[in-house]
TORKOL-4160 file (C-alpha; in steps of 0.2 Angstrom, whole numbers, padded with zeros to 4 digits, m for minus):
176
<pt num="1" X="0000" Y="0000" Z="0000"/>
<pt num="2" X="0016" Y="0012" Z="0004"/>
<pt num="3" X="0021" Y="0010" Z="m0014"/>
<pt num="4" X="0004" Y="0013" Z="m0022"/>
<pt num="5" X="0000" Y="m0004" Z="m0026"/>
<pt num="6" X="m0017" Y="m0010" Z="m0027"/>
<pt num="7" X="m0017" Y="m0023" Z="m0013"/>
<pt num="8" X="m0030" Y="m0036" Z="m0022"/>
<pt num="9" X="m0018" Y="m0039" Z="m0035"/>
<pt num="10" X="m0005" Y="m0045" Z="m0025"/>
<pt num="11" X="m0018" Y="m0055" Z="m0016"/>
<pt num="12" X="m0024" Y="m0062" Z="m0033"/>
<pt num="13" X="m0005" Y="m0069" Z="m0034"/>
<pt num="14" X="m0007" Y="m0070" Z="m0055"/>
<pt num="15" X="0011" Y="m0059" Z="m0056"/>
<pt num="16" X="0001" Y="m0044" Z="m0062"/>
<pt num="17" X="0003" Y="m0029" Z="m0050"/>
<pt num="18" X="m0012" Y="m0012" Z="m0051"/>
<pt num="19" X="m0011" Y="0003" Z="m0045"/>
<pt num="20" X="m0025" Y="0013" Z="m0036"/>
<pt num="21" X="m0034" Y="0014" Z="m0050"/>
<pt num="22" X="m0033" Y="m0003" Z="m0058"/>
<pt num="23" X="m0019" Y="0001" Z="m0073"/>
<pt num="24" X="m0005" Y="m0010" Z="m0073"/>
<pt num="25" X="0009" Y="m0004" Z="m0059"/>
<pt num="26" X="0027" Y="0000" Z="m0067"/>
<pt num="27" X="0041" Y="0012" Z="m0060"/>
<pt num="28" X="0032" Y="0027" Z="m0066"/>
<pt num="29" X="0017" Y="0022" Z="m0056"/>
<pt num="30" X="0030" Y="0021" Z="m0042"/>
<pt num="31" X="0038" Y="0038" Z="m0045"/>
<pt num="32" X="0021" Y="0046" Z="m0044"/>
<pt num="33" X="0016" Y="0039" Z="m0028"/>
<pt num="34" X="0031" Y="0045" Z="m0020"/>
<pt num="35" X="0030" Y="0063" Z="m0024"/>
<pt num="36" X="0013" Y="0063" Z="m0022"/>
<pt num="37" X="0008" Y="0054" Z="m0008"/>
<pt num="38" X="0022" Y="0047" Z="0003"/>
<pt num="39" X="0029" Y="0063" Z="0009"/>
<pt num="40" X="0031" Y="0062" Z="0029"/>
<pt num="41" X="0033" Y="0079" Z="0034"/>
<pt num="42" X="0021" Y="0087" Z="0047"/>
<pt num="43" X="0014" Y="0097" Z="0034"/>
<pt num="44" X="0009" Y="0082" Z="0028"/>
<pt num="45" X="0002" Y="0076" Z="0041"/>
<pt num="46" X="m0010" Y="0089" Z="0042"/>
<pt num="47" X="m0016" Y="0087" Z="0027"/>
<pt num="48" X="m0018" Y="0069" Z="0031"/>
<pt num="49" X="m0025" Y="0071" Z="0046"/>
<pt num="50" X="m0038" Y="0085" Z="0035"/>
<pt num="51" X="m0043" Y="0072" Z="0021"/>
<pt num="52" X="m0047" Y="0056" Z="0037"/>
<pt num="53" X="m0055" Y="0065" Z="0050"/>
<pt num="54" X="m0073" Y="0066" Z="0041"/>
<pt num="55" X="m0073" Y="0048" Z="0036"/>
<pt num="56" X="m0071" Y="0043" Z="0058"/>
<pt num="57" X="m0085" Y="0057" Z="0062"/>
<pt num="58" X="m0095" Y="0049" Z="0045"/>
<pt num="59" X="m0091" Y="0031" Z="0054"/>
<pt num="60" X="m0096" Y="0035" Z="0073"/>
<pt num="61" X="m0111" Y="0047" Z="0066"/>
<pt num="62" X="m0116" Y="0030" Z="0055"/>
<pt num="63" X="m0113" Y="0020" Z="0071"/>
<pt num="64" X="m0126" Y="0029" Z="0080"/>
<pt num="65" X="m0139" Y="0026" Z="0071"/>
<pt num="66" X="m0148" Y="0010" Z="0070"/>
<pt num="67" X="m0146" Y="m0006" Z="0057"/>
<pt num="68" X="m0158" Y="m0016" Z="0047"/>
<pt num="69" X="m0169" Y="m0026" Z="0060"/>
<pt num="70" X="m0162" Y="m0027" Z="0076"/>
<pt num="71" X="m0144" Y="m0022" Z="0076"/>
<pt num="72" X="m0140" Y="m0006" Z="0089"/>
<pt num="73" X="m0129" Y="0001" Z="0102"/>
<pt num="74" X="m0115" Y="0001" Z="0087"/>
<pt num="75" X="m0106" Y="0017" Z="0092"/>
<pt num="76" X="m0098" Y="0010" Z="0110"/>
<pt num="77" X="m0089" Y="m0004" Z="0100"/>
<pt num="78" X="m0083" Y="0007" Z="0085"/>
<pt num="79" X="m0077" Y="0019" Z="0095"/>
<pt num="80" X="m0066" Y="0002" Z="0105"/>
<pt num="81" X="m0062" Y="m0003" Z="0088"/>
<pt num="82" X="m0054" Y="0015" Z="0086"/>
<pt num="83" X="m0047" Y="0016" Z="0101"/>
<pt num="84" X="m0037" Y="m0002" Z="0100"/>
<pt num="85" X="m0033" Y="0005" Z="0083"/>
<pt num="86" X="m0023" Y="0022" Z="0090"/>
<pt num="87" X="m0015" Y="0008" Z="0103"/>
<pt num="88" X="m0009" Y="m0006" Z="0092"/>
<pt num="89" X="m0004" Y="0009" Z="0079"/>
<pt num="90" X="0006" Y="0019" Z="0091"/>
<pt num="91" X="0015" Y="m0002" Z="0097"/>
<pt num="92" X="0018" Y="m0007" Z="0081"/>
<pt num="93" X="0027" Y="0009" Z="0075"/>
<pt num="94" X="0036" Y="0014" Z="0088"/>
<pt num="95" X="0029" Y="0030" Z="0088"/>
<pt num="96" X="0032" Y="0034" Z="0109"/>
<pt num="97" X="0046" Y="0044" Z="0108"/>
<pt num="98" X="0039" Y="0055" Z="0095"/>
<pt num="99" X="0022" Y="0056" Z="0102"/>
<pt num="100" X="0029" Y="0061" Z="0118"/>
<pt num="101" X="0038" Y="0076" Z="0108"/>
<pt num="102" X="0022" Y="0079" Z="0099"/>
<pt num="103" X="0013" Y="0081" Z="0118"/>
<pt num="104" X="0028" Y="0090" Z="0125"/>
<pt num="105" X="0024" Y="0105" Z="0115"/>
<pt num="106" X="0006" Y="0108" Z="0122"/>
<pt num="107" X="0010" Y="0116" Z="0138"/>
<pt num="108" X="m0005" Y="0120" Z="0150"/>
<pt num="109" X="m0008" Y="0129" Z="0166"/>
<pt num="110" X="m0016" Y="0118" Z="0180"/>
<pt num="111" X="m0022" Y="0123" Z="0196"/>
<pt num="112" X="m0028" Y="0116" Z="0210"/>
<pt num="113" X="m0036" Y="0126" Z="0226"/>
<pt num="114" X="m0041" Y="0118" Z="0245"/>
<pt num="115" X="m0039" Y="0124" Z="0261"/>
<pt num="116" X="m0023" Y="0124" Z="0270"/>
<pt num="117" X="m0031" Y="0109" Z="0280"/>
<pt num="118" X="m0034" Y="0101" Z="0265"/>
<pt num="119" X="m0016" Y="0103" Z="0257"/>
<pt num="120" X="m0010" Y="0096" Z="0275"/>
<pt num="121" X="m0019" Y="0081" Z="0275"/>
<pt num="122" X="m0016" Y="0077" Z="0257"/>
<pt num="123" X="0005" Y="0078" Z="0260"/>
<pt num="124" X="0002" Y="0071" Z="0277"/>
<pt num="125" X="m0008" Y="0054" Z="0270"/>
<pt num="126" X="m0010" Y="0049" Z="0251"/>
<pt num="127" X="0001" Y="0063" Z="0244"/>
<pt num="128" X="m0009" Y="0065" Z="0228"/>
<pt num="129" X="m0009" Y="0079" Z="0226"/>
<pt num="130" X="0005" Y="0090" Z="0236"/>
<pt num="131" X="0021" Y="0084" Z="0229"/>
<pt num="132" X="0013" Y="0087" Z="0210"/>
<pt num="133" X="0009" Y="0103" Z="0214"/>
<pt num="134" X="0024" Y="0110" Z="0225"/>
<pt num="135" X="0015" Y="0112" Z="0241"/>
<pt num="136" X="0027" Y="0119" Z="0253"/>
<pt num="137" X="0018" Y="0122" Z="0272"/>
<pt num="138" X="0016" Y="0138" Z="0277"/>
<pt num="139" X="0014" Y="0133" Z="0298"/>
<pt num="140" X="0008" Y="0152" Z="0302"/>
<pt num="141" X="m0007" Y="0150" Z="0289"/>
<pt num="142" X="m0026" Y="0147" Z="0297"/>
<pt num="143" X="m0029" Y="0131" Z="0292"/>
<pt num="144" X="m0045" Y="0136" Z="0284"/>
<pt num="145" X="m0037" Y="0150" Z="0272"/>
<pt num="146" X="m0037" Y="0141" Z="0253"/>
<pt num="147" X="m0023" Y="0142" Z="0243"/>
<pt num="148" X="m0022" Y="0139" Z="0226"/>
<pt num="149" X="m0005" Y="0133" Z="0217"/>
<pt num="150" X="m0004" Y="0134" Z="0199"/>
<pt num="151" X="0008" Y="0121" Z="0186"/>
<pt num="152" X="0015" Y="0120" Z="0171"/>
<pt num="153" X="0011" Y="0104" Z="0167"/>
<pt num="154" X="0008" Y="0094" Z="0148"/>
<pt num="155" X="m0004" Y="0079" Z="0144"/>
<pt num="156" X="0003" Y="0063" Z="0143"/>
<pt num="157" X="m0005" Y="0049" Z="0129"/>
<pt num="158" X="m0021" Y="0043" Z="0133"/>
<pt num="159" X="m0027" Y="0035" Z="0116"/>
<pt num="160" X="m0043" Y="0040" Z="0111"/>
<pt num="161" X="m0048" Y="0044" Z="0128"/>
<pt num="162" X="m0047" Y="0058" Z="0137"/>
<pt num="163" X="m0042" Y="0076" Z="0128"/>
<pt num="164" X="m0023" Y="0078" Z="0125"/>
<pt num="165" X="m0027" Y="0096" Z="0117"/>
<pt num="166" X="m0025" Y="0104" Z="0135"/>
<pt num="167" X="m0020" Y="0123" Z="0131"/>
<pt num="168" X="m0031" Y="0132" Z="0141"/>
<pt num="169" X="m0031" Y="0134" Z="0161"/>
<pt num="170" X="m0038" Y="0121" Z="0171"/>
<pt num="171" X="m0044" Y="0125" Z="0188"/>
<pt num="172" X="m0052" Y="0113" Z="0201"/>
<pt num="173" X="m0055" Y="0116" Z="0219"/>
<pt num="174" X="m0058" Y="0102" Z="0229"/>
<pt num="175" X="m0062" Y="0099" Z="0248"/>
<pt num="176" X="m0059" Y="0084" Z="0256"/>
């Protein structure tokens, strides 16, 4: 498929190779398919990324709705197929590294706000949250005053799930 060959014709195993478009597959079929579409640049990649994302909204939108007689509840199991898909892609390609350099380039601000009771009792039992956010204790503040601490933090892959767009500022507040 890289090379712009038509993959039932290798399938058919009768030693005659088609391109795309069913004419017979020489070195100028070849030539072609490179400079037009096995550029891997990240300009590419957008334009890529333009020409499939209508076909995966036109498959989920399709999946929503229901079959012929009694076939429904499509869309849970597409959107598992696509996730699997993203996960064995990412595997079989290698593609962490450079998926982690992709991600490391959307910065986000996170913050997080509880009371000075609640920040203490965090770093005192589970610590999930006072180490990530550079909680440093301030003994002469009222336990009861909030404070809010503020990272700089960047998403990590997550597949399909989750949104690994962050840019905006997240703020939470939570009490325990």
């Amino acid at each position: 498929m890289f090379c712009g060959v038509q993959i039932k014709s290798i399938i058919d195993g009768n030693g005659i190779l088609l391109d795309s478009i069913e004419k017979q597959y020489d070195a100028r079929t070849f030539e072609y398919w490179k400079e037009t579409f096995a550029a891997s640049t990240e300009k590419a990649a957008g334009e890529n990324f333009n020409l499939s994302q209508d076909a995966l909204w036109i498959l989920f939108q399709a999946a929503a709705k229901p079959g012929l007689g009694r076939i429904r509840n499509r869309l849970p199991a597409v959107y598992m197929s696509f996730i699997e898909w993203a996960e064995e892609t990412r595997r079989q390609f290698n593609l962490e590294g450079q998926i982690d350099q992709v991600l490391k380039q959307r910065k986000c601000k996170d913050s997080l706000t509880m009371s000075y009771k609640d920040w203490r009792k965090d770093l005192s039992t589970y610590d999930m949250f006072a180490s990530f956010y550079g909680f440093k204790d301030d003994p002469n503040a009222d336990s009861e005053t909030d404070l809010t601490l503020t990272i700089t933090s960047h998403p990590g892959w997550s597949g399909a799930f989750g949104n690994m767009k962050r840019k905006a500022e997240r703020k939470r507040h939570l009490k325990f």
